[in-house]
Structures are given as C-alpha cells and as structure tokens.
Wavefront OBJ file of the C-alpha trace (Angstrom):
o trace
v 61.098 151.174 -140.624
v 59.549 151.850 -137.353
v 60.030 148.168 -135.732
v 63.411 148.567 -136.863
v 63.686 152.237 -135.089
v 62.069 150.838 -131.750
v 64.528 147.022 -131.936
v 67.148 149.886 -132.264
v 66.397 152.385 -129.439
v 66.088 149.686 -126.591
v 69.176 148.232 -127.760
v 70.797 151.360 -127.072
v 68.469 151.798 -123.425
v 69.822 148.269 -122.185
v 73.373 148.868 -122.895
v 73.122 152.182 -120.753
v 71.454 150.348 -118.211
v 74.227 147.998 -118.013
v 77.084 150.540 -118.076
v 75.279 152.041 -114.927
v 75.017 148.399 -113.631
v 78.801 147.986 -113.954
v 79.578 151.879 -112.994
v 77.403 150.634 -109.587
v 79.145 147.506 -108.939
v 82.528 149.296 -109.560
v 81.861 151.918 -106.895
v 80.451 149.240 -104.052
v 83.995 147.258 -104.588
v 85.901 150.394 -104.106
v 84.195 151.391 -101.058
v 84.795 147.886 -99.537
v 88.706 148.260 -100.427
v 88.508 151.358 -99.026
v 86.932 150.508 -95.129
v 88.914 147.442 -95.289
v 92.030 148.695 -95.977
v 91.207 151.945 -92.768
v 90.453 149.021 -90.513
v 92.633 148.756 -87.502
v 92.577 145.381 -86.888
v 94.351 144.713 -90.342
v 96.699 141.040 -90.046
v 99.657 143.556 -90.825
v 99.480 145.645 -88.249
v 100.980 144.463 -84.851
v 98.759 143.852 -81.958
v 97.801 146.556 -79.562
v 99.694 147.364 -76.498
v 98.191 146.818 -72.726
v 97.438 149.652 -71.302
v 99.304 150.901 -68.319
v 98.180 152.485 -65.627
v 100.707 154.191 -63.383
v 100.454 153.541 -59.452
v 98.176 155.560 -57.620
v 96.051 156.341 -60.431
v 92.389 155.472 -60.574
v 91.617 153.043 -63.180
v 88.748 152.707 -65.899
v 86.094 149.811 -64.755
v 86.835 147.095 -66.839
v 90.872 147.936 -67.516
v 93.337 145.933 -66.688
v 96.102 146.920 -64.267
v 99.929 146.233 -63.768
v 100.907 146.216 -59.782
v 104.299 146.994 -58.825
v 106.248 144.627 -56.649
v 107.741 146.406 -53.502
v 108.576 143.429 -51.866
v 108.608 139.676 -51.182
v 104.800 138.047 -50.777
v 103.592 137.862 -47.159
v 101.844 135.636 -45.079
v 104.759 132.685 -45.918
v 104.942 130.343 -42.989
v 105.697 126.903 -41.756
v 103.188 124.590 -39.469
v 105.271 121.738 -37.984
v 104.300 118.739 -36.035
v 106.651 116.122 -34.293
v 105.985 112.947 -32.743
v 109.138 111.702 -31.166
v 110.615 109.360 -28.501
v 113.060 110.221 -25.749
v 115.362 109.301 -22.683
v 117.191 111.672 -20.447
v 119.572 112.115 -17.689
v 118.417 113.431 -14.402
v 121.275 114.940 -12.375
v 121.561 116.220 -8.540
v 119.311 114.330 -6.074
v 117.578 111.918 -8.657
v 116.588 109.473 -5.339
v 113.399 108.317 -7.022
v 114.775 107.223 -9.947
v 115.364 103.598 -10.967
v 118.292 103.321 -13.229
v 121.364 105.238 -11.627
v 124.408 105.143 -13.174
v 126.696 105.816 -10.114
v 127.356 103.588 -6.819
v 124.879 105.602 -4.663
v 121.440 107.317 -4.599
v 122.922 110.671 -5.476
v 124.218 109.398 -8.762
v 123.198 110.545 -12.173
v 120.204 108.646 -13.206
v 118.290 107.818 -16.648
v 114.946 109.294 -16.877
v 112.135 107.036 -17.659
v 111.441 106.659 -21.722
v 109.111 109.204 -22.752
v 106.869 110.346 -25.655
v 106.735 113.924 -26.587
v 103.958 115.234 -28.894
v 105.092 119.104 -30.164
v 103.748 121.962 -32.741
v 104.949 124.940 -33.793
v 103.826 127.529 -36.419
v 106.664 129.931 -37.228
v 106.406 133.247 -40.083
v 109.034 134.428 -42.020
v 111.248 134.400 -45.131
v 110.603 131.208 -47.273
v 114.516 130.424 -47.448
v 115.523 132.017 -44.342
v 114.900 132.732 -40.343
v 111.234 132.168 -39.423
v 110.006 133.197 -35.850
v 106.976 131.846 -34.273
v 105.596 129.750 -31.117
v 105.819 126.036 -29.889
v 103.675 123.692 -28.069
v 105.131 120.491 -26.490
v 103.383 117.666 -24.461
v 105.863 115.051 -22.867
v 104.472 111.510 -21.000
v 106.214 108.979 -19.553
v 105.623 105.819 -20.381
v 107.400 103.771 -17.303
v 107.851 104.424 -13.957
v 106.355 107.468 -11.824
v 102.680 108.619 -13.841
v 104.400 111.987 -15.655
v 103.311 114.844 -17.876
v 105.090 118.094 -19.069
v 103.441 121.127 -20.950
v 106.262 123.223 -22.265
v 105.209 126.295 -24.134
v 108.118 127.909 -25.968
v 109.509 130.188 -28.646
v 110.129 129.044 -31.666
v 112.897 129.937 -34.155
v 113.044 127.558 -37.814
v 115.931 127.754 -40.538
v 114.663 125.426 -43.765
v 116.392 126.388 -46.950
v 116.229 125.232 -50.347
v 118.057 121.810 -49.152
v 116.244 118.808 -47.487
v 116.806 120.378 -44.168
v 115.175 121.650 -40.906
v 116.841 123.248 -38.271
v 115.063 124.887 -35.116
v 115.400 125.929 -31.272
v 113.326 126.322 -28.594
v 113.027 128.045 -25.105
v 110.704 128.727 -22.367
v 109.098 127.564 -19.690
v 108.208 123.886 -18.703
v 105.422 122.902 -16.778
v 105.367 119.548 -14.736
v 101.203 119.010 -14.718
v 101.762 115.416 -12.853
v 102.217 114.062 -10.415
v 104.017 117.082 -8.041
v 103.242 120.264 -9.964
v 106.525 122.434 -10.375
v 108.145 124.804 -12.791
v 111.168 125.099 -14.919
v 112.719 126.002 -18.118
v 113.167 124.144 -20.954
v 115.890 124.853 -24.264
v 116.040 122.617 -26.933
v 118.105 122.515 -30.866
v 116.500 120.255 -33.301
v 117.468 119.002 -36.979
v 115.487 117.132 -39.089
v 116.272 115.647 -42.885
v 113.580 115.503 -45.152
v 112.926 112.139 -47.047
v 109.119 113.647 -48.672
v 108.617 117.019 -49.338
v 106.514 117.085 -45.979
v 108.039 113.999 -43.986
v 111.373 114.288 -42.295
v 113.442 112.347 -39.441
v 113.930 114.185 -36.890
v 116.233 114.387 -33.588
v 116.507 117.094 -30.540
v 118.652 117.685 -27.754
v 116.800 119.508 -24.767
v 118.162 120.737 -21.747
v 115.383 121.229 -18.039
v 116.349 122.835 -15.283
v 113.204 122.143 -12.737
v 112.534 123.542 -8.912
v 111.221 120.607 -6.386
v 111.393 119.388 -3.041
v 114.155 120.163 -0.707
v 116.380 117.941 0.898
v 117.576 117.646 4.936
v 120.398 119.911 3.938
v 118.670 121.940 1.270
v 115.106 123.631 0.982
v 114.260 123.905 -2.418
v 116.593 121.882 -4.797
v 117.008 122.086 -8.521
v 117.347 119.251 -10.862
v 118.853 119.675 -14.088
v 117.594 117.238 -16.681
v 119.581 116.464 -20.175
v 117.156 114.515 -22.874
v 117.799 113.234 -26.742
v 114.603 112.379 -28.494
v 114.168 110.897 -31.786
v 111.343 110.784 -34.506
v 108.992 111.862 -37.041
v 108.458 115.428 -38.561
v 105.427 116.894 -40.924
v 106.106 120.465 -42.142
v 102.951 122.161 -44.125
v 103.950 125.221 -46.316
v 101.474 128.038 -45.663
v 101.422 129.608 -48.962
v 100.442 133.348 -49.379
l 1 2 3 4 5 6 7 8 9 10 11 12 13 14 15 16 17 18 19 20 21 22 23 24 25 26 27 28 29 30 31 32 33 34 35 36 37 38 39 40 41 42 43 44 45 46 47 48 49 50 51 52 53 54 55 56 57 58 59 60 61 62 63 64 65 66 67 68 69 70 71 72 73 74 75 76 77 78 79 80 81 82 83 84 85 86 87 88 89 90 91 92 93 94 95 96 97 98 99 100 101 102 103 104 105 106 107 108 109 110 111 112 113 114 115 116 117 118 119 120 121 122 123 124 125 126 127 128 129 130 131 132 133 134 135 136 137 138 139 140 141 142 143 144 145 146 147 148 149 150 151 152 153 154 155 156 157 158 159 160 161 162 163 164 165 166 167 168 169 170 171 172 173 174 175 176 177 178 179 180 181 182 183 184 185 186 187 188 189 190 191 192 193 194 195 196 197 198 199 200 201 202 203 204 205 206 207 208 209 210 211 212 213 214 215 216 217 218 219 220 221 222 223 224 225 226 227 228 229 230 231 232 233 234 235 236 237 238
C-alpha cells in the first residue's frame, strides 16, 4: 500500500513540474512576440526618412546634410592651345618685302609664311561667354629673322555644338629684328572633330609703328593675316 502511495505521489509531482515547464516556455514565446512585434525596424514598416537640416543651422557630428543650390558651380573654364600656320598682307611702304603684288615698291606685299604658337585660358559659363587672357608667339619662317609676342584679351563662345568661336585684342610686340609696337585684333572659329581636337582658322588684323620715310617720320604699316591649324581645348571642371 505504501509503494503504491509513493509510485502515486511523484506521478502527480512530475506532472506539476511539467505544467510549470510548459507555463515557462509559454511565457518566454510571448515575450519574444511581444519585443519583436515593438521593434522599429519591422519589414512592414517603411524606411526612415533623412534627416534635414535647414541652412544655417549647426549640424550633429556624424549627420548628414542637404546643401541648397543658389547657383551654377564655379571655377568652369576653358585652357586652349593653337598651333597654326599663316600668310599676310603688308600694306603702305612694304619696301623690304619680296613678293609685291603691285608694279612698284610701294605696292601691297605678302608677308613671309609664318608659324604662330598661342594659349589662352578663359572663365565663364560652360555654354556661354567666357572671358580670360591670351598669349601668342609668331616666327617667320622665310625671309627677314622675325618674332612677335602679342599678349591679348581673350573672349570664347563654345556651346553645346562642335564649335569654338573667339576674339582677341591687344598689343603686339615685334621682339626681332627692329623692336616696335602695335596692336593686334583677331576672330577665330574652330570645328571640333574629338571632344578636345578641333581645326581651326583666324583672321588678324596689325597695325605696327616703324621707320619713317624721306617724306614721313614715323610710318605705320597695317598688316592683314589668315592662319590655319590645330586646336586642343581642356575643360577645367569645378
């Protein structure tokens, strides 16, 4: 009777124990559905918006800001370089020239061929007027020993098209061989076969001071070139 009292009572001890068990178990799950279900980050729920912070205000370390556009980017501009080739006419007095056109001495004359070597760096709108300087260097390469340094202002038009356009004016420098002064204007145009490489051409216009004649002391000589060549422009992204 007692063995059959004792099988009895722990019977009735383990099946408590297990109703706790289960009880235990029950409540763990339910406090799992529970935090998962407070999370934020639930796949339901749509994602977070960036913060934005309004201009002028200081921001947290770490946060990420939106800048306000108040204009177009600066610090566009164009770097061009021109190699080119070029014959011009020399009017009033051109004695020392070989090639005159007219019956006499005092005729209009061609210039001796010459090689002009030019930069310019210009700022401005990418699609619209850019202002800036010019460098050119001009040799001849016949005739009388000759070299020009003409430092100018520099204006450049290059739109969305495969075209350059530009003008030039200032003063030119004869360095060789009688050193004299002048000034120099000159409209270019140049067509684009790379996105860097174009042809280019320019008409330029000198009007120099030299050496006088019997009936005149100081004469000018007005000199009308076309040249002909290569041109690299490099963007200068901001």
């Amino acid at each position: 009777m007692h063995g059959s009292s004792d099988r009895q009572t722990r019977a009735v001890s383990a099946a408590r124990d297990g109703v706790h068990r289960r009880h235990s178990h029950a409540a763990i799950a339910l406090g799992l559905g529970i935090v998962a279900g407070a999370s934020p980050c639930s796949a339901d729920d749509p994602p977070a918006a960036a913060a934005v912070v309004a201009p002028g205000t200081p921001a947290a370390e770490g946060t990420p800001t939106l800048r306000e556009l108040s204009g177009p980017p600066s610090g566009y501009a164009h770097l061009v370089g021109s190699l080119e080739i070029g014959k011009g006419l020399r009017f009033n007095n051109p004695y020392r020239l070989a090639t005159q056109l007219g019956a006499t001495a005092e005729s209009t004359s061609l210039t001796s061929t010459y090689l002009d070597l030019g930069a310019g760096l210009a700022f401005g709108p990418p699609n619209g007027l850019e202002h800036g300087v010019a460098l050119h260097l001009s040799f001849a390469l016949a005739g009388v020993s000759q070299a020009v340094l003409t430092p100018t202002y520099f204006a450049a038009y290059r739109g969305p098209r495969r075209f350059l356009a530009y003008g030039r004016l200032g003063p030119s420098i004869v360095l060789t061989p009688d050193p004299t002064i002048g000034g120099e204007l000159g409209v270019g145009f140049a067509w684009f076969f790379t996105a860097r490489l174009a042809f280019a051409g320019e008409l330029v216009g000198d009007v120099y001071y030299g050496a006088g004649t019997p009936t005149q002391g100081i004469s000018t000589y007005p000199i009308f070139s076309g040249q002909l060549g290569l041109l690299v422009d490099y963007e200068i992204l901001p």
